[in-house]
C-alpha positions in Angstrom: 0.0 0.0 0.0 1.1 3.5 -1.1 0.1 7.1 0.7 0.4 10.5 1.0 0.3 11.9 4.5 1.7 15.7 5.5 3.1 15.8 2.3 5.4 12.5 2.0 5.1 8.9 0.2 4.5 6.1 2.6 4.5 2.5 2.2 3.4 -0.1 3.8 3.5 -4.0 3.9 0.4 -6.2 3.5 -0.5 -6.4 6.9 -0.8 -2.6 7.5 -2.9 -2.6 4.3 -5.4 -5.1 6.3 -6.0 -3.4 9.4 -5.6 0.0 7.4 -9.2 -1.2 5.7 -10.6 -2.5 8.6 -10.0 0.3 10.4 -11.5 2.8 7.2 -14.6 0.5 7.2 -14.9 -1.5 10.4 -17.5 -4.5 10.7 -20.2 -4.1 13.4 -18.9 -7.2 15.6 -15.6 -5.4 15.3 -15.6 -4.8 19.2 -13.2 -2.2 20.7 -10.1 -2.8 19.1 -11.2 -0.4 16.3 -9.7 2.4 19.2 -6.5 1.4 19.7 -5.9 0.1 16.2 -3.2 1.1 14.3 -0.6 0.1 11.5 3.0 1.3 10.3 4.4 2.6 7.3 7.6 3.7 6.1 8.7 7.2 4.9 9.9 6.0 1.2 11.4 9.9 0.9 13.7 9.9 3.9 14.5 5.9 2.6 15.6 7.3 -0.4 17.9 9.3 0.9 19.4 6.6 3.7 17.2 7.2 6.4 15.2 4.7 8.4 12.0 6.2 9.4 9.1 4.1 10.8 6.0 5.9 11.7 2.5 4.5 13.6 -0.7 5.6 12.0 -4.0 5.6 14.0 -7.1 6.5 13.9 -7.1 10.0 14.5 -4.7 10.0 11.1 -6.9 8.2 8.5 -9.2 11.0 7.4 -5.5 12.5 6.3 -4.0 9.8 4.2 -4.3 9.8 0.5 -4.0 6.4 -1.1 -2.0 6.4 -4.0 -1.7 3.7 -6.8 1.8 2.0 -7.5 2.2 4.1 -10.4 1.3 7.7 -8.7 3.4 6.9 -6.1 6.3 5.8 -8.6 6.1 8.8 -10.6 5.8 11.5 -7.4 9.0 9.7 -5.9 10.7 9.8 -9.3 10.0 13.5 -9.5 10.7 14.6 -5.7 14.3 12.7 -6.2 14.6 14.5 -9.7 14.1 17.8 -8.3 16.0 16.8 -5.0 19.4 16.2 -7.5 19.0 19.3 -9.6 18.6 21.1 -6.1 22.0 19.3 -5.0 23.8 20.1 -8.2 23.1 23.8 -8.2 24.6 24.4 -5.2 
């Protein structure tokens, strides 16, 4: 799963993808663990650039995340590290 969130690129395994869903459009029976659900994601920006950055999304976050398809998310981290170069270099 791909998605924007305060203006980077996250992605996450298939397991965040799951709960992510569930917790979007729980079930009924779902109980309480709707409240304290939450799923992790990594910032492909700062990876790209050799940085390690894990970060827990919960509920209070999902009515800020933009999903994005492989290919969106593809081309805006082809573009943000195209621009991120031609900064570098004309320095």
């Amino acid at each position: 799963m791909f998605f924007r969130f305060q203006g980077s690129i996250y992605g996450a395994p298939e397991s965040s993808r799951v709960t992510f869903a569930n917790m979007r459009h729980p079930n009924e029976d779902d109980g309480d663990w709707l409240r304290d659900a939450s799923f992790t994601a990594t910032n492909l920006f700062k990876l790209g650039q050799g940085k390690q950055e894990q970060v827990m999304f919960g509920k209070k976050e999902l009515n800020s995340i933009d999903i994005l398809s492989k290919e969106q998310a593809r081309h805006d981290l082809e573009e943000y590290f195209s621009k991120l170069k031609d900064d570098k270099t004309s320095i």
